[in-house]
C-alpha positions in Angstrom: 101.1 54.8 97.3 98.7 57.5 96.8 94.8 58.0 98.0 93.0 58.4 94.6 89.0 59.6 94.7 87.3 59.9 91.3 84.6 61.6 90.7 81.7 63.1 87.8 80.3 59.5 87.1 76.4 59.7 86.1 73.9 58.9 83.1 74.1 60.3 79.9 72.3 59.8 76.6 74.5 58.6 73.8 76.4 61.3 71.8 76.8 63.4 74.9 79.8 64.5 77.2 81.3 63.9 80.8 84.1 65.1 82.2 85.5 62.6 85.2 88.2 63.6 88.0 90.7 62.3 90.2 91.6 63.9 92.8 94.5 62.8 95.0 95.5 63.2 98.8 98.3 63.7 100.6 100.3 63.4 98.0 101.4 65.4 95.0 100.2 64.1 91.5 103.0 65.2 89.7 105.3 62.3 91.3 103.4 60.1 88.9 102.2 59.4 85.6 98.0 58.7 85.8 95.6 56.3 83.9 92.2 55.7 83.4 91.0 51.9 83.1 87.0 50.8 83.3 85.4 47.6 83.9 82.1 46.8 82.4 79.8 44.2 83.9 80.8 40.6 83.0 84.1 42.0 80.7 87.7 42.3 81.7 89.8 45.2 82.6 90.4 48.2 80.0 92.4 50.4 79.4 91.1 54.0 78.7 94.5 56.6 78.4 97.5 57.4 80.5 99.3 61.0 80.7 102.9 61.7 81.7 104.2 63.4 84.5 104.1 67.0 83.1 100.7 66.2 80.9 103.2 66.3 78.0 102.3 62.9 76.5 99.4 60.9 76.6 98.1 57.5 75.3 94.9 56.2 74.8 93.3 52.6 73.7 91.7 52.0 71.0 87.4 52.0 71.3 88.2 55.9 73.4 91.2 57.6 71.1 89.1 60.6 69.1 86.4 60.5 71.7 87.9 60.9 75.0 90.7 63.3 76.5 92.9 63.0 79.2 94.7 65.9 81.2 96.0 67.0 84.6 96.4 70.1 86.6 99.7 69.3 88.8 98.6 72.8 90.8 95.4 71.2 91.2 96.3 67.9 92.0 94.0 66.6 89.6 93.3 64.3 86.5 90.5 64.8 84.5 88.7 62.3 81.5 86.8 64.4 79.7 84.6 61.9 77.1 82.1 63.0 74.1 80.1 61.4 72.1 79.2 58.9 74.6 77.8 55.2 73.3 76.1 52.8 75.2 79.2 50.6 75.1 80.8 52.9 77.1 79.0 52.0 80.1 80.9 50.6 82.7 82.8 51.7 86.5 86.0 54.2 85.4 89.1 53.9 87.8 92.2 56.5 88.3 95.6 55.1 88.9 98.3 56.1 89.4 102.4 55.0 88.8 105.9 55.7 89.2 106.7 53.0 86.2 107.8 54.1 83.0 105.5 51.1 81.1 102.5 54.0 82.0 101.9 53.8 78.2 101.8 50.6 77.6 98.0 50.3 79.2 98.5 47.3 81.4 96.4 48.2 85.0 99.4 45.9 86.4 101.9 48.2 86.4 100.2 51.3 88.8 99.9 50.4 91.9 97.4 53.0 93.4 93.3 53.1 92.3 90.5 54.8 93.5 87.4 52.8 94.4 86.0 53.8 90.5 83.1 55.9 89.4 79.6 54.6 87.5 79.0 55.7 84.2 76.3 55.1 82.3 75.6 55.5 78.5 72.1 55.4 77.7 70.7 54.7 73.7 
């Protein structure tokens, strides 16, 4: 497993930008392919996008895709969620995982087995 610590959580009035990051510890990124899942108060898990090993290919579900970007910097050990034109449905704790499985894509938080502890972000209308 690998120590995961997001980061760039806040409040931001709808139809504007944040940019979250994971950084991870003692051990490289580029052994595994990321994702971003949040939780919103009272709802289930969701899944936001997932990125390959190299960054090549990346996913994304469906209330994010056009809105929100994921990328990584292997050199920086780093994966980033940069998200625009924020809605107030967008509200909720976002988590970085992190796997070794080849389902990545398929968006279930099941198959990574390492999270951070999340990051708050707040949409406001």
């Amino acid at each position: 497993q690998v120590q995961l610590v997001e980061s760039g959580g806040g409040l931001v009035q709808a139809g504007g930008s944040l940019r979250l990051s994971c950084a991870a510890s003692e051990r490289t990124i580029s052994s595994y392919a990321m994702g971003w899942f949040r939780q919103a108060p009272g709802k289930e898990r969701e899944f936001v996008a997932a990125i390959s090993w190299s960054g090549s290919s990346t996913y994304y579900g469906g209330s994010v895709k056009g809105r929100f970007t994921i990328s990584r910097d292997n050199a920086k050990n780093t994966v980033y969620l940069q998200m625009n034109s924020l809605k107030s449905e967008d509200t909720a704790v976002y988590y970085c995982a992190a796997t070794t499985s080849g389902r990545y894509y398929y968006g279930r938080g099941a198959d990574f087995g390492s999270w951070g502890q999340g990051t708050q972000v707040t949409g406001s209308s």
